[in-house]
C-alpha positions as CSV (number, residue, x, y, z in Angstrom):
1,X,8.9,-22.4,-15.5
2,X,6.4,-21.3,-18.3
3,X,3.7,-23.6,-16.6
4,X,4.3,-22.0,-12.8
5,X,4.3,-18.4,-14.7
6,X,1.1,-19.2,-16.5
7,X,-0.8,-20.6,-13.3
8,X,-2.3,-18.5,-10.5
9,X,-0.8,-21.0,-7.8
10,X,2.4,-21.5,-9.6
11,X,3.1,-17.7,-10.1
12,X,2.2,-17.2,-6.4
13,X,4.8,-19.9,-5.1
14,X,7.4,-18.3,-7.1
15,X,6.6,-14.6,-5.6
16,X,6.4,-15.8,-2.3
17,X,9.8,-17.4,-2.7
18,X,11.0,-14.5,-3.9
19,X,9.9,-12.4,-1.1
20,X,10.8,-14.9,1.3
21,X,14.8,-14.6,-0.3
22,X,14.5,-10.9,-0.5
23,X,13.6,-10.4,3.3
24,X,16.1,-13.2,4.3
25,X,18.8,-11.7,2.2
26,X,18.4,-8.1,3.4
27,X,18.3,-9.5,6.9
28,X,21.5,-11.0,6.4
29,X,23.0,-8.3,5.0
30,X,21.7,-5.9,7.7
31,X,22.7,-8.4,11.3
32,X,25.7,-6.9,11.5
33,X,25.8,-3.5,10.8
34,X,26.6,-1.3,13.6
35,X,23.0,0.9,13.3
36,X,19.9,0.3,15.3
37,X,16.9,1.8,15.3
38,X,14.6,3.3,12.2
39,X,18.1,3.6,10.1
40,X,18.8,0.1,10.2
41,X,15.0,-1.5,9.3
42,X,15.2,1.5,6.4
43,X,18.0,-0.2,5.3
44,X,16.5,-3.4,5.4
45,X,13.8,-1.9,3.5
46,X,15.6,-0.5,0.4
47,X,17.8,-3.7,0.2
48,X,15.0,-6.1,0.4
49,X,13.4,-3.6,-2.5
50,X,16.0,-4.0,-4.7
51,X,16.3,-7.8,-4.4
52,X,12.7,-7.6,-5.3
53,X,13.7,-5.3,-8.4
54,X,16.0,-7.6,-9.7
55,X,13.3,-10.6,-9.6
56,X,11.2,-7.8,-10.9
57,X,13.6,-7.5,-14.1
58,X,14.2,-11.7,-14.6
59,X,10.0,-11.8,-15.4
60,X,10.2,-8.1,-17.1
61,X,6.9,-8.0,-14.5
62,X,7.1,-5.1,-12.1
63,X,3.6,-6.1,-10.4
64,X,6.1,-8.4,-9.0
65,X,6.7,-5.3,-6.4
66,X,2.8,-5.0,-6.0
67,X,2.3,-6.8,-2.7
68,X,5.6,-5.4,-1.1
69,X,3.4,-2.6,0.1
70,X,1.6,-4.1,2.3
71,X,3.9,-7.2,3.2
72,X,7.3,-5.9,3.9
73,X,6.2,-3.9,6.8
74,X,4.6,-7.0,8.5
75,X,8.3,-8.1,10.0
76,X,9.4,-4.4,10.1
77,X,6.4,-3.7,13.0
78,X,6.7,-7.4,14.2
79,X,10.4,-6.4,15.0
80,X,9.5,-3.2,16.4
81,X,6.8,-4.9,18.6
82,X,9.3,-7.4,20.0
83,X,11.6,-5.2,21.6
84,X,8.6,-2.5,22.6
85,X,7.9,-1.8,26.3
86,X,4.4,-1.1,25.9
87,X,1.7,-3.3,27.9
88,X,-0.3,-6.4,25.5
89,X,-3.1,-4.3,25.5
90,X,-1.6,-1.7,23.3
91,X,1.0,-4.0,21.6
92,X,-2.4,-5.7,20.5
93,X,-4.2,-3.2,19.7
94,X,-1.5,-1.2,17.2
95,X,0.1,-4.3,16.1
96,X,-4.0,-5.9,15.5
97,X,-5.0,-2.8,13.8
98,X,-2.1,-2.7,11.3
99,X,-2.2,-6.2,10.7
100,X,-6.1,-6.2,9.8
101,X,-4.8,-3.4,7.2
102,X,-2.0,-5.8,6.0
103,X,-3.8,-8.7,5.5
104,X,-6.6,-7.1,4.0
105,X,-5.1,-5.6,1.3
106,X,-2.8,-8.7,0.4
107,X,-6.1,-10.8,0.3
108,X,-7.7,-8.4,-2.0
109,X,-4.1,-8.2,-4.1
110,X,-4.5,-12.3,-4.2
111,X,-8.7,-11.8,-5.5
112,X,-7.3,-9.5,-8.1
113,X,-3.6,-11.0,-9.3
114,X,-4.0,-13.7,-12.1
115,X,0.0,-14.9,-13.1
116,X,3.1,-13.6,-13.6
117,X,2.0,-12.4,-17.3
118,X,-0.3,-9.7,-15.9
119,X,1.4,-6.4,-15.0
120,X,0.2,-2.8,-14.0
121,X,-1.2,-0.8,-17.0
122,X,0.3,2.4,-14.4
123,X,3.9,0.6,-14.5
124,X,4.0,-0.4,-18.8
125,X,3.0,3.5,-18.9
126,X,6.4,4.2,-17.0
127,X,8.5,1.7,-18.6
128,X,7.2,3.0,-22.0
129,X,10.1,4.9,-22.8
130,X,13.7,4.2,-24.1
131,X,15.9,2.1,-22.0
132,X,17.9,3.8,-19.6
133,X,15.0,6.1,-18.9
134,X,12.7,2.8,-18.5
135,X,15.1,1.6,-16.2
136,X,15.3,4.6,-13.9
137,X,11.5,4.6,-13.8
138,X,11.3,1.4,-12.7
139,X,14.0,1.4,-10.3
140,X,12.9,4.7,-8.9
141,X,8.9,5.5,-9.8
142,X,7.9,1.7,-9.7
143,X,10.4,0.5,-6.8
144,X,12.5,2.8,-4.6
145,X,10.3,5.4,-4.4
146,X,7.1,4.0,-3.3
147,X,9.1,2.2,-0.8
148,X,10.5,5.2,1.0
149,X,7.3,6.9,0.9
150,X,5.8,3.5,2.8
151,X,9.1,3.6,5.4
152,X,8.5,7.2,6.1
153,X,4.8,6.7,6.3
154,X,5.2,3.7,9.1
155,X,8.1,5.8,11.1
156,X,5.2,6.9,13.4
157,X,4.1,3.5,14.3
158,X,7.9,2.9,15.4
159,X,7.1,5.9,18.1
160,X,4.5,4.4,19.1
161,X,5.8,1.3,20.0
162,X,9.0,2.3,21.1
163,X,7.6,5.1,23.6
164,X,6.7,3.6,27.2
165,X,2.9,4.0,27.5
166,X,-0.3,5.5,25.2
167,X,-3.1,7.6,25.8
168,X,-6.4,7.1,24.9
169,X,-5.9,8.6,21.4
170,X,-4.9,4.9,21.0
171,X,-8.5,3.8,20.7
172,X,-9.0,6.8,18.1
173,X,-6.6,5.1,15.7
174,X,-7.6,1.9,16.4
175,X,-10.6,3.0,15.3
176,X,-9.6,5.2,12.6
177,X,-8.2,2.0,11.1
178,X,-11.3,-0.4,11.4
179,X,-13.5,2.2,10.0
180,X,-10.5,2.5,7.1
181,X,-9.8,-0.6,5.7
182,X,-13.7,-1.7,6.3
183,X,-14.3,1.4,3.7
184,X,-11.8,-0.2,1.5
185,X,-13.1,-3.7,1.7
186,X,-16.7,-2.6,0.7
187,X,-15.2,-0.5,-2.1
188,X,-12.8,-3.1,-3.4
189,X,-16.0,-5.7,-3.3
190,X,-18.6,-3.2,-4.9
191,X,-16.1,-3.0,-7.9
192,X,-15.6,-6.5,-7.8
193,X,-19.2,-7.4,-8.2
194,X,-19.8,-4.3,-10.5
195,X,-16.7,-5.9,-13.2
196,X,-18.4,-9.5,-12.9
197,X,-21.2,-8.3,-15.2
198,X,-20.9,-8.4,-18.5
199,X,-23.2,-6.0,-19.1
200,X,-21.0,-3.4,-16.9
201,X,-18.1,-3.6,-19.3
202,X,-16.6,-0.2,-20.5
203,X,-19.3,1.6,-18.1
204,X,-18.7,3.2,-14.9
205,X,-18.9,2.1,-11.3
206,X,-20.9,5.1,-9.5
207,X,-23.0,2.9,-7.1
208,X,-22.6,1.8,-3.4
209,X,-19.5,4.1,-2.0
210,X,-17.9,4.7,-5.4
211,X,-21.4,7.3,-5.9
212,X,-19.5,9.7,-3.3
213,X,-16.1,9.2,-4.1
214,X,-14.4,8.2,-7.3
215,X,-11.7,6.5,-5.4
216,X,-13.5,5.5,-2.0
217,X,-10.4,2.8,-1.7
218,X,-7.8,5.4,-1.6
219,X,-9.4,7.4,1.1
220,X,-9.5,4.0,3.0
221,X,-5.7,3.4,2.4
222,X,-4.8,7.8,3.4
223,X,-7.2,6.9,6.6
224,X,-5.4,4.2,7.6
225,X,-2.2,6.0,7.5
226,X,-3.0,8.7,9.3
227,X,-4.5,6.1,11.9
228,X,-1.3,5.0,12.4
229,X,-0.2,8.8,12.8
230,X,-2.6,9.4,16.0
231,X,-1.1,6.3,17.2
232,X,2.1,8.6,17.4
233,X,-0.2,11.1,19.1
234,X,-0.9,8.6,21.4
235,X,2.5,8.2,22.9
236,X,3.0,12.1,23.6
237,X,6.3,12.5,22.0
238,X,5.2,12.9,18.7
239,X,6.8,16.1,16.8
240,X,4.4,17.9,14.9
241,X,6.7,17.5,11.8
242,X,5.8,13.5,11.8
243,X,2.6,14.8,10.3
244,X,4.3,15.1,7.2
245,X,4.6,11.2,7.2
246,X,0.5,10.7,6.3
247,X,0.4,13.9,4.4
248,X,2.8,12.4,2.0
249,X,0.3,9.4,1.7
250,X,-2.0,11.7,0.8
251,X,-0.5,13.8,-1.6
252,X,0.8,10.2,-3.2
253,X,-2.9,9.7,-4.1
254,X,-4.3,13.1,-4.8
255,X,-1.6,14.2,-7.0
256,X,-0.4,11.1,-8.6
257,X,-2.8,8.0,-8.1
258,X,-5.8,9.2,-8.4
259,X,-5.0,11.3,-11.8
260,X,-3.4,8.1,-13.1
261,X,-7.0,6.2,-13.0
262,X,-8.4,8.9,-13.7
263,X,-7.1,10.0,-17.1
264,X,-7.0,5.7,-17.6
265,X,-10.9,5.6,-17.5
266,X,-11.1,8.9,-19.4
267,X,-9.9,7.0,-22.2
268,X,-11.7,3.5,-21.4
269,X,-15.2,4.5,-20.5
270,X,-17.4,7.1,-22.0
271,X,-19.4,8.2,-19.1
272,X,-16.3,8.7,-17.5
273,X,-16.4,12.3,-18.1
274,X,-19.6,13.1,-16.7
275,X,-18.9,11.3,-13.3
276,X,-15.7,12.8,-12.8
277,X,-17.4,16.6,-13.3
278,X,-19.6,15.2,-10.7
279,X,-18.2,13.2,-8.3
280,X,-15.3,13.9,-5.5
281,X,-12.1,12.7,-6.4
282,X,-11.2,11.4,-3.0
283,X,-13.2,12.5,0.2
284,X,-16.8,11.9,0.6
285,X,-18.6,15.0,0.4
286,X,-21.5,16.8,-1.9
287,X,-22.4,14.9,-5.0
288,X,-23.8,17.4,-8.2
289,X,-26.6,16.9,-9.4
């Protein structure tokens, strides 16, 4: 077990077998309940979450839970899309335009994971605590949480592909989403490159995309999710309270992820300072001088 957790491949096998027995377990559990609809895949959700949790407890290691962001929804829209009336074009395109988001991200998660020893500085910050308050952090702050805000934030793409045709606005958030997740592959890549160098260490990155944003791969991820909000739009029975669903996102990031770096690079890099007074936290907008 020590030589799989110590091993990029062998840690990987082992989370992928865990997620494959968390979505298989939560699935079984959910057949044959007597829900349909978004109240039964949010169920699905939370259970598979907690299954998750407890493999996230085993390893101590709650980067365990770091992919489930961007994988457990892949057979939550995959189940939506199956029963969906819509015509290919637009099941491909939503559907195409989430999963380019999806995959994405869990390629850039597998560039940046190294084994089963490594876990989020964010998440040891939260644990860091006594016991029972470290557990309800992790349960809630690390786990639970996160995943509602993520099942709330995909409930419009579940009226988009449940409704019975879509405007043009579908093209909008098809785009919307291209242009997103290409913003947050050049940003993840620029850093990438940027942390290679030796020379770069404790210094800040302030070239390419991160010179007009400080967190240019955020404002991808809050694009993307409202992306998937106009495809809502699209289907002309959105409410207008189902843009609370990417607000959220957004207020996830501007009030509690970005601060997080933020105050971590404070503390790492010396020049941090300086960019920060000058440099937009999220949007890209006016640079100071």
């Amino acid at each position: 077990m020590q030589k799989l957790i110590k091993s990029k491949k062998g840690s990987l096998i082992l989370v992928f077998f865990y997620y494959v027995i968390s979505f298989s377990l939560a699935y079984l559990f959910t057949k044959n309940l007597n829900f349909d609809g978004w109240l039964l895949i949010t169920i699905w959700h939370v259970i598979a979450t907690l299954v998750i949790f407890l493999f996230s407890n085993i390893h101590k290691n709650s980067s365990i839970y770091d992919p489930f962001w961007h994988v457990a929804p892949i057979p939550i829209v995959f189940y939506i899309a199956s029963t969906s009336n819509l015509s290919r074009l637009e099941i491909m395109l939503v559907v195409g335009a989430f999963l380019f988001w999806s995959l994405r991200l869990t390629y850039n998660w597998y560039l940046n994971w190294s084994n089963l020893d490594h876990e989020d500085f964010r998440y040891i910050d939260l644990k860091n605590n006594n016991k029972f308050l470290a557990f309800i952090n992790d349960l809630f702050g690390i786990h639970l949480i996160p995943t509602l805000i993520v099942n709330a934030s995909l409930y419009p793409i579940y009226v988009a592909l449940t409704s019975n045709s879509l405007n043009d606005l579908l093209y909008v958030g098809f785009l919307l989403i291209v242009v997103a997740v290409c913003i947050q592959h050049i940003s993840d890549s620029q850093m990438r490159e940027f942390r290679k160098d030796v020379n770069n260490l404790g210094k800040t990155m302030k070239y390419g995309l991160w010179k007009y944003s400080r967190h240019p791969n955020y404002l991808g991820e809050v694009c993307f999710w409202f992306g998937i909000y106009i495809f809502a739009l699209a289907s002309e029975s959105a409410l207008i309270w189902l843009l609370a669903s990417p607000l959220t996102m957004l207020a996830l990031f501007v009030f509690i992820s970005c601060p997080m770096m933020d105050n971590r690079s404070l503390e790492k890099r010396s020049d941090y300072k300086e960019y920060m007074d000058k440099t937009p936290q999220l949007f890209m907008w006016y640079v100071k001088d």
